[in-house]
C-alpha positions as CSV (number, residue, x, y, z in Angstrom):
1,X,-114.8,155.1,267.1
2,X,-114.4,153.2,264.1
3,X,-113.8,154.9,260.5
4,X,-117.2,154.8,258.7
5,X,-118.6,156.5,261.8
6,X,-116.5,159.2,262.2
7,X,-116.9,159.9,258.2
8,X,-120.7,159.6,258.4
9,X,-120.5,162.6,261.2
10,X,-118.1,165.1,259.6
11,X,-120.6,166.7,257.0
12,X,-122.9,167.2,260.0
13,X,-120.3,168.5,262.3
14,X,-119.2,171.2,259.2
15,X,-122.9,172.2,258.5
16,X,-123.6,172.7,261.7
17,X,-120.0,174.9,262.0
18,X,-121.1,176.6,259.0
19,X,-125.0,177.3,260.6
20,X,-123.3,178.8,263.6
21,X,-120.8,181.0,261.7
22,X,-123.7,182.3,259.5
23,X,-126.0,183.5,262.3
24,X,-123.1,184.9,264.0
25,X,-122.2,187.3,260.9
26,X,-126.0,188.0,260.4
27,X,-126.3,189.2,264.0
28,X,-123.0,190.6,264.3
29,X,-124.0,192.7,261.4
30,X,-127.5,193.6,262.8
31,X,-125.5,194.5,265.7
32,X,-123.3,196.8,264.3
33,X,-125.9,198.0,261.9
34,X,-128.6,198.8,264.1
35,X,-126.1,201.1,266.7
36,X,-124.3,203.0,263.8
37,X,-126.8,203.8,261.4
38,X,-128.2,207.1,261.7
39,X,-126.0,208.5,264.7
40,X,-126.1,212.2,262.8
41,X,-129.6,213.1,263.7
42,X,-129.9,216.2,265.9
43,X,-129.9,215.4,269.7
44,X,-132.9,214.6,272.0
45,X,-134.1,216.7,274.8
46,X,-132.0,214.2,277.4
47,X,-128.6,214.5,275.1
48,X,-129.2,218.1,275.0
49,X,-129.3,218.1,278.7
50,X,-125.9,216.5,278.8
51,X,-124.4,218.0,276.3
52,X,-125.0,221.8,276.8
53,X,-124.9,221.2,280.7
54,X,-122.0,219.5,281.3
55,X,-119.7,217.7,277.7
56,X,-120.3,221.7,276.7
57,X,-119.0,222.9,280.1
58,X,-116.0,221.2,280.3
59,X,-114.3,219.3,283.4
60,X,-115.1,221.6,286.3
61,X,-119.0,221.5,285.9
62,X,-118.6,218.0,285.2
63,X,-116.6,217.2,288.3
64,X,-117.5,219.6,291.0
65,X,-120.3,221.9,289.7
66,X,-124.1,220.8,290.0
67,X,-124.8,216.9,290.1
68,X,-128.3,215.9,288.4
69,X,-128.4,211.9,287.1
70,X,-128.1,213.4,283.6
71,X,-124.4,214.0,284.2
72,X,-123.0,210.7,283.4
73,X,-119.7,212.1,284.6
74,X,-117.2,209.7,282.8
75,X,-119.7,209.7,279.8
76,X,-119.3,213.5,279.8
77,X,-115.4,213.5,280.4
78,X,-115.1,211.8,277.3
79,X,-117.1,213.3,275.4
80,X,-115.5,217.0,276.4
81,X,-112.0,215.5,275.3
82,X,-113.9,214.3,272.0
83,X,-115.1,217.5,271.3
84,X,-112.3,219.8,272.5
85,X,-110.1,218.0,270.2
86,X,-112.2,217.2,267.2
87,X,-115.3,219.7,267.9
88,X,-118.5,218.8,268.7
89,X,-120.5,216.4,266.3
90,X,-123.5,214.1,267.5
91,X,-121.6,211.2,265.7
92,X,-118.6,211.5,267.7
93,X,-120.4,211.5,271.5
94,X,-123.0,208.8,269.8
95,X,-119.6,206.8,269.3
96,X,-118.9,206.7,272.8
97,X,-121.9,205.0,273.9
98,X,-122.7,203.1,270.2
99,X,-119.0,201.2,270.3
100,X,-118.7,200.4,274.3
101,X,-122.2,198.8,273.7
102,X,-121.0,196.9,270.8
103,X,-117.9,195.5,272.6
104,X,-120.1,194.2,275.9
105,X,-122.2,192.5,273.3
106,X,-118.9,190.8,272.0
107,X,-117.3,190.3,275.2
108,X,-120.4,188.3,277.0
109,X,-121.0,186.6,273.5
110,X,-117.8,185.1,273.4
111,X,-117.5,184.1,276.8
112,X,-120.9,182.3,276.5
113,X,-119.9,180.7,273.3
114,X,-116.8,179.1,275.3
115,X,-117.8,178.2,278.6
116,X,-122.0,176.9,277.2
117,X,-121.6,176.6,273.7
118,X,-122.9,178.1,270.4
119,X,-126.5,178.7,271.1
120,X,-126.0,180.2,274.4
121,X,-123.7,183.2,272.2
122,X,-126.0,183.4,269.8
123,X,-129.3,183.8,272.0
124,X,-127.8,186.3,274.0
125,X,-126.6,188.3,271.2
126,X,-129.8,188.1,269.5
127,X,-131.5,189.5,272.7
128,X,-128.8,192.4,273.4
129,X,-129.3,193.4,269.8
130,X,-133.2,193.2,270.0
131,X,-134.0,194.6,273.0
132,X,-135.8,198.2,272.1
133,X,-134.6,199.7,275.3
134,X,-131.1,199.0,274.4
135,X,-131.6,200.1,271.0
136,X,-133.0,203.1,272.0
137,X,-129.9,204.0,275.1
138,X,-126.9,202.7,273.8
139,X,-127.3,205.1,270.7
140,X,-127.3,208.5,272.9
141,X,-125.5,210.0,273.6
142,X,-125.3,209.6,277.1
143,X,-123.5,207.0,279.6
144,X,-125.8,203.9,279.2
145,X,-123.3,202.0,276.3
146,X,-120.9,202.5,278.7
147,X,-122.5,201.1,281.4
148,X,-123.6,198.3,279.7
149,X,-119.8,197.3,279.0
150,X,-118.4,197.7,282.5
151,X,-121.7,195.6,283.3
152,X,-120.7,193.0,280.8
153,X,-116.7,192.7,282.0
154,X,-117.7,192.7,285.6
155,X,-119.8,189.7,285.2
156,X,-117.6,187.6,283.5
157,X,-114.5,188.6,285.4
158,X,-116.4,187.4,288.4
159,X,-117.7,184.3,286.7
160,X,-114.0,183.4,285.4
161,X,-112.9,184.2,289.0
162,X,-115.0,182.0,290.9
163,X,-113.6,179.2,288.2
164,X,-110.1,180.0,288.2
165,X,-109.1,182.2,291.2
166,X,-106.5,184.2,288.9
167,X,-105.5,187.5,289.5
168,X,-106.3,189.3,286.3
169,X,-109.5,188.4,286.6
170,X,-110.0,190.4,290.2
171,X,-108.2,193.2,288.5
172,X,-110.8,193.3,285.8
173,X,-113.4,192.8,287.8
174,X,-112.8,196.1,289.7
175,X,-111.7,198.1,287.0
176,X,-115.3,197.1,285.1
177,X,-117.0,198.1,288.7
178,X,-114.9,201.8,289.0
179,X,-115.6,202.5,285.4
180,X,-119.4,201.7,285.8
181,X,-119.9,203.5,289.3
182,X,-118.2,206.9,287.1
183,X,-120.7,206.7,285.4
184,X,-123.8,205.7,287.2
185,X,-123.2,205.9,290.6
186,X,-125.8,203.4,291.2
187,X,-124.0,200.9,289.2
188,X,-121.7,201.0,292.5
189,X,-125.0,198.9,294.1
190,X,-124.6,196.5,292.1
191,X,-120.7,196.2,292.3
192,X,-120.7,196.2,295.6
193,X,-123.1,193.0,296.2
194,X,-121.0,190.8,293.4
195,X,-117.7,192.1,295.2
196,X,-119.5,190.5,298.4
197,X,-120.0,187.1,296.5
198,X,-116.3,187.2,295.4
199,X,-115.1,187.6,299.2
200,X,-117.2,184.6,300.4
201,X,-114.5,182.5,298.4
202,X,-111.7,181.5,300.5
203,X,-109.3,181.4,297.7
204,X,-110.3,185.2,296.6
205,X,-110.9,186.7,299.9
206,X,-107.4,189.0,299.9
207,X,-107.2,190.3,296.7
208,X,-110.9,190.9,296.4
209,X,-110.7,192.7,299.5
210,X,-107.7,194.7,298.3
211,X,-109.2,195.1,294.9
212,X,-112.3,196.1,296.2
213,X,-111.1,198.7,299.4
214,X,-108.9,200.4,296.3
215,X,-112.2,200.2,294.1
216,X,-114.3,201.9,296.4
217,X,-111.8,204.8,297.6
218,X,-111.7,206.0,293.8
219,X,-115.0,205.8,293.9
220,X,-116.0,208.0,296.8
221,X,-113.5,210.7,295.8
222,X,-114.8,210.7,292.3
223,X,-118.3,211.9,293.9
224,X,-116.9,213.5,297.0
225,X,-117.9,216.9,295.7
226,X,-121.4,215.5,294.6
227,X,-122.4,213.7,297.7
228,X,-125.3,216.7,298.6
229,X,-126.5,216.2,295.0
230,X,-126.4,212.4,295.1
231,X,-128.7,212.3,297.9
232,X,-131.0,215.1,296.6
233,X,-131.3,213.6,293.2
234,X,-132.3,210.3,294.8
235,X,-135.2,212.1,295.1
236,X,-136.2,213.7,292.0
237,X,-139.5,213.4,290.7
238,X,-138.9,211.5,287.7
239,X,-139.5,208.0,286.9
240,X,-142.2,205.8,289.5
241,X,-141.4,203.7,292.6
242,X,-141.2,200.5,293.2
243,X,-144.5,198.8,294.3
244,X,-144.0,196.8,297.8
245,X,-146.1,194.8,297.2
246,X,-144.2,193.7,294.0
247,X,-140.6,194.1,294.8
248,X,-140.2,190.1,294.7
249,X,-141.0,190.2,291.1
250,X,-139.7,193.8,290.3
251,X,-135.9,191.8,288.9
252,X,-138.2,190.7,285.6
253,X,-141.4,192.8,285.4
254,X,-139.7,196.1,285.7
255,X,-136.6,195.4,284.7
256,X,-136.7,192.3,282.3
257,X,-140.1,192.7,280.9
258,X,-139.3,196.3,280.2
259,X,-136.1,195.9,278.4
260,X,-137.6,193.6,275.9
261,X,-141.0,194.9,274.8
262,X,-140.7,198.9,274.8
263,X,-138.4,201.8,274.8
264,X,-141.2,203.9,277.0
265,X,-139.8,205.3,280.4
266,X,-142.4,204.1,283.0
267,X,-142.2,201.2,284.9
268,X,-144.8,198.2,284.0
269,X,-148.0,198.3,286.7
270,X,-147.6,194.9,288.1
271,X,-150.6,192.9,288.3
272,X,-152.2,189.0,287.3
273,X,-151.3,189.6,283.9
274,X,-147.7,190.4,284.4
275,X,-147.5,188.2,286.8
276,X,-148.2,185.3,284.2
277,X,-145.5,186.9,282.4
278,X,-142.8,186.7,285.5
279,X,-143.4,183.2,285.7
280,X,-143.2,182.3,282.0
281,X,-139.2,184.4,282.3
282,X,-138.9,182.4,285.1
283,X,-139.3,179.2,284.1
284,X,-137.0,179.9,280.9
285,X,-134.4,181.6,283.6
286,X,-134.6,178.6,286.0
287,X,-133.0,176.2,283.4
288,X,-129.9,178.1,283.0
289,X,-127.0,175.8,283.8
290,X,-125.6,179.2,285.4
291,X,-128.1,178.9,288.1
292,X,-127.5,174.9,289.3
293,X,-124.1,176.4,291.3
294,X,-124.2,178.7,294.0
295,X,-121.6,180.9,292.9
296,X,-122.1,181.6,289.7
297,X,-126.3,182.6,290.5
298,X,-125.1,184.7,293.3
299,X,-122.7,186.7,290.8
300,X,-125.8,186.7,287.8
301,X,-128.1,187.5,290.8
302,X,-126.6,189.1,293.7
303,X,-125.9,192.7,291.7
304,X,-130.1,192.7,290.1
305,X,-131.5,192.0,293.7
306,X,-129.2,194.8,295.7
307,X,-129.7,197.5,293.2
308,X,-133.6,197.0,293.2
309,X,-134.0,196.1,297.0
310,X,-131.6,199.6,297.3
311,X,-134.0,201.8,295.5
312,X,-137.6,200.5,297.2
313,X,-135.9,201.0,300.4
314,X,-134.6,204.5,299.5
315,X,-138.3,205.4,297.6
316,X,-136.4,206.3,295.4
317,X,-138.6,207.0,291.8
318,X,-136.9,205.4,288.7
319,X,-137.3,204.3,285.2
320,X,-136.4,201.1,283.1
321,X,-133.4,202.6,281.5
322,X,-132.0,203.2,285.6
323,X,-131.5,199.8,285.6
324,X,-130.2,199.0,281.3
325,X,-126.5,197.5,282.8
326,X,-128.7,194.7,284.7
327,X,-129.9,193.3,281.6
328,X,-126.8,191.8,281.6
329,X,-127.1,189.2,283.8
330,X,-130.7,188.4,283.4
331,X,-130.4,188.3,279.1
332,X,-127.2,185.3,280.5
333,X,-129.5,183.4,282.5
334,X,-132.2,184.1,280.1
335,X,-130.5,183.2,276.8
336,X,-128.4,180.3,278.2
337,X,-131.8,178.3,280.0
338,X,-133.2,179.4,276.6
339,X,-130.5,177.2,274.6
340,X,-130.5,174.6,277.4
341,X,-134.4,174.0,277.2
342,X,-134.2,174.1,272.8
343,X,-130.6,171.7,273.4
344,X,-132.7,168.7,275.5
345,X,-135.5,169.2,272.6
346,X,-133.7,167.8,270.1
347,X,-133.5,164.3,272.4
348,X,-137.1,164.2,273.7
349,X,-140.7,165.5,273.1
350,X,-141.1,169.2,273.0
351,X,-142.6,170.3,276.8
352,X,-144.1,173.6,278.0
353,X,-140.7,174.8,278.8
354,X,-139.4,174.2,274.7
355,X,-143.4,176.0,273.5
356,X,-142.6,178.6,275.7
357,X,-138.9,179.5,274.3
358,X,-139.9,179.4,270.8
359,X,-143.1,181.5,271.7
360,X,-140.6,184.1,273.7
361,X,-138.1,184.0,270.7
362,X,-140.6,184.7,268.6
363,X,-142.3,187.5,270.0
364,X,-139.1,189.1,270.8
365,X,-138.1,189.4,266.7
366,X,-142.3,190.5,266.1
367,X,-141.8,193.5,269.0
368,X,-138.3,194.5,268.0
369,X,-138.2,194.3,264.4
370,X,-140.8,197.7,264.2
371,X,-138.4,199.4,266.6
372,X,-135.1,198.7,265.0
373,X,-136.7,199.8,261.9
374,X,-137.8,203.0,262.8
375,X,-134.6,204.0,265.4
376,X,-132.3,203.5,262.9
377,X,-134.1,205.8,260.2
378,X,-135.9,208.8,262.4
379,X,-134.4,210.8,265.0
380,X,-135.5,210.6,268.6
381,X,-136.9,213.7,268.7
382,X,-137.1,216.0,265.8
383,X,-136.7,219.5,267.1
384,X,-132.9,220.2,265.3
385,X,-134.9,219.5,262.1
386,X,-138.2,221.4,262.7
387,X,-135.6,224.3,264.1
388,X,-133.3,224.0,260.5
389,X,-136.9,224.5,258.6
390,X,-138.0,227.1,260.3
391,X,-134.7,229.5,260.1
392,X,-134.9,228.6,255.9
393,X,-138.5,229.1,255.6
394,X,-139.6,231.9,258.2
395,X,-138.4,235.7,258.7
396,X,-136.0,236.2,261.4
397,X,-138.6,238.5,262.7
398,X,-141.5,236.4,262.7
399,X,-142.4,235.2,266.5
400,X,-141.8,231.7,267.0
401,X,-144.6,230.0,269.7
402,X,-143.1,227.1,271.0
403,X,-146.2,224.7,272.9
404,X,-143.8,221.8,272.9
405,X,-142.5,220.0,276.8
406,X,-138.8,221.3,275.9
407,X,-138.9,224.9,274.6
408,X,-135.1,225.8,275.6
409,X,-134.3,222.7,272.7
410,X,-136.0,224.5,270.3
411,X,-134.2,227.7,271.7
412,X,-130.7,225.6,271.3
413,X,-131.2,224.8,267.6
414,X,-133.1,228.4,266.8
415,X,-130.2,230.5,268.4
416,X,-132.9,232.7,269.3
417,X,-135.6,232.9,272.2
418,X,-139.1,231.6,271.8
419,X,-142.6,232.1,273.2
420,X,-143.8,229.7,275.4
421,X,-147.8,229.7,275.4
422,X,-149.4,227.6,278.1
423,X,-153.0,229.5,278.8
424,X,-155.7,229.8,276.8
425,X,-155.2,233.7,276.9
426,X,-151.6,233.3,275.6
427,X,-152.3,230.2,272.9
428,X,-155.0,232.9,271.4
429,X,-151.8,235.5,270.4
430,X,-150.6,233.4,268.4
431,X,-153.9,234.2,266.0
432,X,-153.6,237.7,267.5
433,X,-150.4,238.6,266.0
434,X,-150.1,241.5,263.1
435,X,-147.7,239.9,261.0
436,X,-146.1,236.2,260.1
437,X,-145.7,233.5,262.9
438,X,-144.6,230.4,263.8
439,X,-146.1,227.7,266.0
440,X,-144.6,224.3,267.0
441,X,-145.8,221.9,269.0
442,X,-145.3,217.8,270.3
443,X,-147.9,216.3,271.0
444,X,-146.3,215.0,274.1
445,X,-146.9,215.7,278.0
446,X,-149.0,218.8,277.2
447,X,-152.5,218.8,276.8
448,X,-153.9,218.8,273.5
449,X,-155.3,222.7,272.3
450,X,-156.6,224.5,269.5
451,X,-155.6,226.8,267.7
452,X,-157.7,227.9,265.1
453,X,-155.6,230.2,263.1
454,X,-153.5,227.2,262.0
455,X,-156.2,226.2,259.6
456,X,-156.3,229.9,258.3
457,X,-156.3,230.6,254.3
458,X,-152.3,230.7,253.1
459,X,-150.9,228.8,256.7
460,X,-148.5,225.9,255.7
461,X,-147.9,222.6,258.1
462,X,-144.7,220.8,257.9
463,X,-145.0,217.8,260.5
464,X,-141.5,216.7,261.2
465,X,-141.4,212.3,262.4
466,X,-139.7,210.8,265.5
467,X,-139.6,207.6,267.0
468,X,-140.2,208.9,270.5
469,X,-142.1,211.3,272.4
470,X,-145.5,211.7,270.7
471,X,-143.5,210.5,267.2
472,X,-143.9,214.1,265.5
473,X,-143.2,217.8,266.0
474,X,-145.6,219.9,263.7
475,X,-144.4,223.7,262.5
476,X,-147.2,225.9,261.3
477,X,-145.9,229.3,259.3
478,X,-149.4,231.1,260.1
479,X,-149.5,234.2,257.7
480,X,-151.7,237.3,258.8
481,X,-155.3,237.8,259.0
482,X,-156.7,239.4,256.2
């Protein structure tokens, strides 16, 4: 290359550099910003579950006592040490889901950046960050951050293995796979399919065999006390099953589709219109250079396809946020055909495939921007702060009737008992009452009533917002009848 040529492409080479490191500090901070920001509101019905069931309980329940999916067991040993050393705070158990999230972001980033370049990082950590489901998970405090990361490490330990055979990257591989099956045991579906990909390479076959056996033994006496309870929550009512007739497509409409347009916990009814939908995420999914060798697709695919055909064939009812960790490999193949399709626009005419990245892009940052807004500045669910108000404002005395889907959270934060009206005949003592009461409800699961005394002469309304779950709590401090 002679001298004027190479000085003629140096500015563009630095602007470019400096383009790249730009986006990466704007996302990187929207990253961070959007899981750490308001981790001290009061806990949703779900944490609550967790928390007083099990991080509360301590090791035994955890380990041995009662299995129900909310008991993300490694989630909840963690949190227990957290709290038995430092006492309990919502920040601190957020922190354990908020910062493993964080780091998978990082980890898949990074290794996209190397092995496709700039704009395959970049895409993918714009999706991660954007996705409302994710948003909405990785903040709880639950196990979902968590498995995101082991989700994260398993994939590229099995990618780098398939390139370079080394050891480490076995070890890693099963390490991400126990830590994720702790916590979901589900997640063990899909670690088990990748660990089969790994085995059909010659040059891995023995220590992904040894890696694996060893893998699987911890992970079978982890749940050995829970194996009743694993079976019999398979079959909680919960969640929606997979439609047969749909189970081809469930790997984007139900899991995909989900992750990127809402943070609502039913699965999408599949139909022509998703179906136009599937095909449009297919076609951007299609280009990824990931996806032109058999390996590496069988290690982005292998673990998505398992875990969903597992759960048709078991019936087995679920929800979107079941299935968070498999965004990892889809939002790869989906962010690196996304940069490969907007790369080969820059050398030709802009195609269907370039109109409908942009267009995807696009409505990604219109759907998530509302969401990020709002979940970083209102609590889930506002019950800690209608609870606060009502122990300030109302007599210790005064009845409190709870018409809300949850009444033992209310309970928690109250640290007394509540009434729980459900019939008309019960709803109408709340008016009947001789002195001061209280009435909360959500407008959320339960049908809508009226109660007539809460537009009585002297009653005060306090309505209390939340991003999820009917988005308010209302309190009512209903004074006597005259």
């Amino acid at each position: 290359m002679n001298e004027p040529a190479a000085r003629g492409r140096r500015p563009d080479g630095r602007a470019a550099t400096a383009l790249v490191t730009a986006l990466y500090v704007v996302f990187g901070s929207l990253l961070c910003w959007s899981r750490f920001a308001g981790l001290n509101h009061g806990y949703s019905s779900d944490e609550l579950m967790t928390v007083r069931g099990y991080v509360s309980a301590g090791p035994h329940e955890i380990l041995v006592g009662h299995y129900i999916p909310n008991n993300h067991e490694l989630f909840s040993l963690l949190g227990w040490a957290t709290t038995s050393i430092f006492g309990e705070s919502e920040v601190a158990l957020r922190l354990w889901s908020a910062i493993p999230f964080v780091a998978g972001a990082i980890i898949v980033t990074a290794w996209l950046h190397v092995r496709l370049g700039a704009l395959s990082g970049l895409l993918f950590l714009f999706l991660a960050t954007a996705s409302p489901l994710l948003l909405d998970i990785t903040r709880q405090a639950r196990g979902y951050g968590l498995a995101f990361l082991a989700m994260a490490v398993l994939v590229v330990a099995a990618l780098e293995a398939i390139r370079f055979q080394r050891s480490w990257t076995i070890v890693a591989f099963c390490g991400a796979g126990v830590i994720g099956t702790w916590t979901l045991p589900h997640f063990g579906i899909a670690f088990a399919a990748t660990g089969l990909v790994l085995l059909t390479n010659r040059d891995l076959r023995r220590p992904a065999a040894i890696g694996l056996t060893a893998s699987f033994l911890a992970c079978i006496a982890w749940y050995a006390p829970h194996l009743d309870d694993l079976m019999s929550s398979s079959r909680q009512d919960y969640g929606a099953r997979i439609d047969g007739a749909w189970v081809v497509t469930a790997p984007i409409d139900q899991i995909l589709m989900p992750g990127l347009r809402w943070i609502d916990e039913v699965l999408v009814d599949p139909g022509l219109g998703s179906l136009v939908l599937v095909a449009a995420l297919a076609l951007l999914i299609g280009s990824s250079p990931l996806l032109r060798t058999r390996d590496s697709a069988l290690v982005l695919g292998a673990g998505v396809v398992a875990t969903v055909a597992t759960l048709w064939l078991t019936r087995t009812n679920v929800a979107p946020r079941f299935f968070s960790f498999l965004l990892v490999p889809l939002l790869i193949a989906l962010a690196s055909g996304i940069a490969a399709i907007l790369a080969r626009a820059t050398s030709r005419p802009a195609g269907v495939r370039t109109v409908l990245a942009v267009t995807s892009l696009g409505l990604v940052v219109l759907i998530s921007a509302p969401y990020t807004w709002s979940i970083t500045r209102l609590p889930r669910e506002s019950i800690q702060d209608a609870a606060a108000t009502i122990r300030t404002v109302a007599r210790p005395t005064a009845p409190v009737f709870a018409y809300v889907p949850y009444p033992r959270d209310l309970e928690f934060y109250l640290g007394r008992s509540v009434e729980v009206p459900r019939q008309p005949d019960e709803l109408r003592r709340v008016c009947q009452a001789e002195g001061e009461v209280v009435f909360v409800s959500q407008p959320w699961l339960l049908p809508p009533v009226s109660v007539p005394c809460t537009q009585r002469e002297g009653a005060r309304h306090i309505r209390f917002r939340q991003y999820a779950r009917g988005e308010e709590v209302n309190v009512w401090f209903i004074p006597p009848a005259r």
